[in-house]
N, C-alpha and C positions, 0 to 999 in steps of 0.2 A: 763457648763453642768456637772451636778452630777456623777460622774460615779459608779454607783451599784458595790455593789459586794456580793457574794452569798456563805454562807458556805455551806461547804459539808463534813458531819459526817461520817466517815469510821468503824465500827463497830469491833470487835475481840471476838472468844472467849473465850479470855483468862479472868476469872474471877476479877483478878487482875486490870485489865487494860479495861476499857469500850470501846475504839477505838481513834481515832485522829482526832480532827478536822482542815480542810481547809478554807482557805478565797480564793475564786476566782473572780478578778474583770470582767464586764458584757464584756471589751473590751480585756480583756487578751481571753477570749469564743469567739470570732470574731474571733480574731489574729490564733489560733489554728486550727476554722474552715475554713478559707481562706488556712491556710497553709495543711491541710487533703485535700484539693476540689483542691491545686493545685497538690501534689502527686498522687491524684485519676487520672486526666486529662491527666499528663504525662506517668504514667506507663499505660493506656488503649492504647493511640496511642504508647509505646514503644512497647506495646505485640504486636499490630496490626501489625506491619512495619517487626516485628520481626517473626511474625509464618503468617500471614494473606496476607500480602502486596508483591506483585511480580508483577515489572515490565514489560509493555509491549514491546516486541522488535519483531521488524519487520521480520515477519512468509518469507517475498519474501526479501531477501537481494540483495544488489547490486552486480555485479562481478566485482571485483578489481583487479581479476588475469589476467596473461599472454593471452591477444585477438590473438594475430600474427597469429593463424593455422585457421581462420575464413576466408572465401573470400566467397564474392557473384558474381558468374559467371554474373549476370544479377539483374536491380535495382528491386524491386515487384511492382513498377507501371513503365510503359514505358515512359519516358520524350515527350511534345509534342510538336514539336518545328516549328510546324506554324502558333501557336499564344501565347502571353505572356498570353492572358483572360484566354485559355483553357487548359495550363501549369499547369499539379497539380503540389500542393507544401503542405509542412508539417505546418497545421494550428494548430498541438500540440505538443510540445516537450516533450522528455521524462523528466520524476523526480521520485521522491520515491514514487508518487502520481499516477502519470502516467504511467504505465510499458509497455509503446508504444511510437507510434508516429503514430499520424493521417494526413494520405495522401489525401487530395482530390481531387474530382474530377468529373466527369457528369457521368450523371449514366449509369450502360454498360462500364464503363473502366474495360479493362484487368486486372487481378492481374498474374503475377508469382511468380513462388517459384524460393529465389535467389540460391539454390544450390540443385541437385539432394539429393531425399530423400525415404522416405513411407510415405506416408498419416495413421496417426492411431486414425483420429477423422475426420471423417467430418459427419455435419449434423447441425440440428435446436437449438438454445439456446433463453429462452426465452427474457434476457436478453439483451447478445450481438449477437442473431438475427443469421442466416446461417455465422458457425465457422469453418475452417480448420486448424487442426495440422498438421503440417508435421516433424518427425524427421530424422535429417542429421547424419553423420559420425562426430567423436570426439565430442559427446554430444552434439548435438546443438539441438535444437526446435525452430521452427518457430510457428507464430499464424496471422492467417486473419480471422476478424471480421466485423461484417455488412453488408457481402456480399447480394448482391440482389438473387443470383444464383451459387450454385459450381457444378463445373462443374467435382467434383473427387470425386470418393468412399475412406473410408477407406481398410484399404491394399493395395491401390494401389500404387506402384510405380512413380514417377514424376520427369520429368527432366527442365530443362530451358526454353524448346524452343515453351511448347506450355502451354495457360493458366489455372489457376486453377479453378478461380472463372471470376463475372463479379461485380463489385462496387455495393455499395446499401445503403441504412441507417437502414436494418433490426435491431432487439432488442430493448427493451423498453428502451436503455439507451440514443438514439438516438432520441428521439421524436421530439427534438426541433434543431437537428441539422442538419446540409446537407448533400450530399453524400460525404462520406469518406471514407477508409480502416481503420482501428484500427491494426497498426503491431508491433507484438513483435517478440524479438530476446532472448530467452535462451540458457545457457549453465550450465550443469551438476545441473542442478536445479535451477541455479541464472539469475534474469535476466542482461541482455546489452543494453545499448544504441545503436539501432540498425541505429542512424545516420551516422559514420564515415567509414559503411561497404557500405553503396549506392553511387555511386558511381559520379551521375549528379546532385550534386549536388551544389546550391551557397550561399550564405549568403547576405541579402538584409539589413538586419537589426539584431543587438543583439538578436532578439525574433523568427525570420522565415527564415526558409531554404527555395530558390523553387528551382524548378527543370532547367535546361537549355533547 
């Protein structure tokens, strides 16, 4: 194959001198434009990365600090120990994914709150369905989710001995799943793995806690 080549006359105007001409061959005009199309490609994604591009990092972080001041006087569902069928047990574990763990159980289980606190949210979500906050002493926040029924206003006061809620699969996130509690455990804004603080509980398998 022939490979062209194309002058290219450069004009002056200096009298003396009419201009300069070039020979450019047709593949030398390729080699050039490949090499422009690659410096166009990398400086747009270097500006991007550079003024445009900010990584997402997880808005709920884990708590990795010091747990030891945390105790739960009482588990938030009551272990039921005259049948293995009707023994709720934890059918989700927590992850980065999950900022709970789901307790099941028939519907009308007790919930309590595992430490004296104030209620500063209870009411309807459309989502995750009849929700109570309760905030503790040294930062902590609890969360129950899905309830059928709460049985506490906000502002109020709450202690151990008597229930908050009664189990349910309220909110639209539940539609296709049983009755459960959805419970979370915070502190100073982070959440915890709120498994190691309940206290009956057992390990049946790598994957499921149940209750004794």
């Amino acid at each position: 194959m022939k490979n062209k080549k194309f002058n290219l006359f450069i004009t002056t105007n200096d009298v003396d001198n009419f201009g300069t001409s070039y020979s450019i061959s047709k593949r030398s005009i390729y080699l050039l434009i490949s090499v422009l199309s690659l410096v166009f490609v990398f400086s747009f994604f270097g500006l991007y990365f550079l003024f445009l591009y900010s990584p997402q990092t997880n808005s709920q972080p884990i708590y990795n600090s010091n747990t030891s001041d945390i105790q739960f006087l009482k588990d938030p569902v009551k272990a039921k120990n005259n049948s293995d069928f009707e023994t709720s047990f934890i059918t989700s574990n927590f992850d980065i994914t999950h900022m709970g763990i789901d307790i099941n159980g028939s519907i009308g289980t007790k919930i309590y709150t595992p430490m004296i606190g104030h209620v500063v949210y209870s009411g309807f979500d459309k989502k995750f369905g009849n929700t109570i906050i309760i905030s503790h002493n040294d930062g902590c926040i609890t969360k129950y989710m899905h309830n059928k029924k709460n049985f506490v206003k906000s502002g109020e006061k709450v202690n151990t001995d008597k229930p908050i809620a009664e189990m349910g699969n309220s909110g639209s996130v539940v539609k296709n799943e049983g009755i459960h509690l959805h419970f979370e455990l915070w502190k100073d804004g982070k959440v915890i793995d709120p498994s190691p603080f309940i206290k009956n509980l057992k390990v049946v398998d790598i994957d499921t806690f149940v209750s004794k």
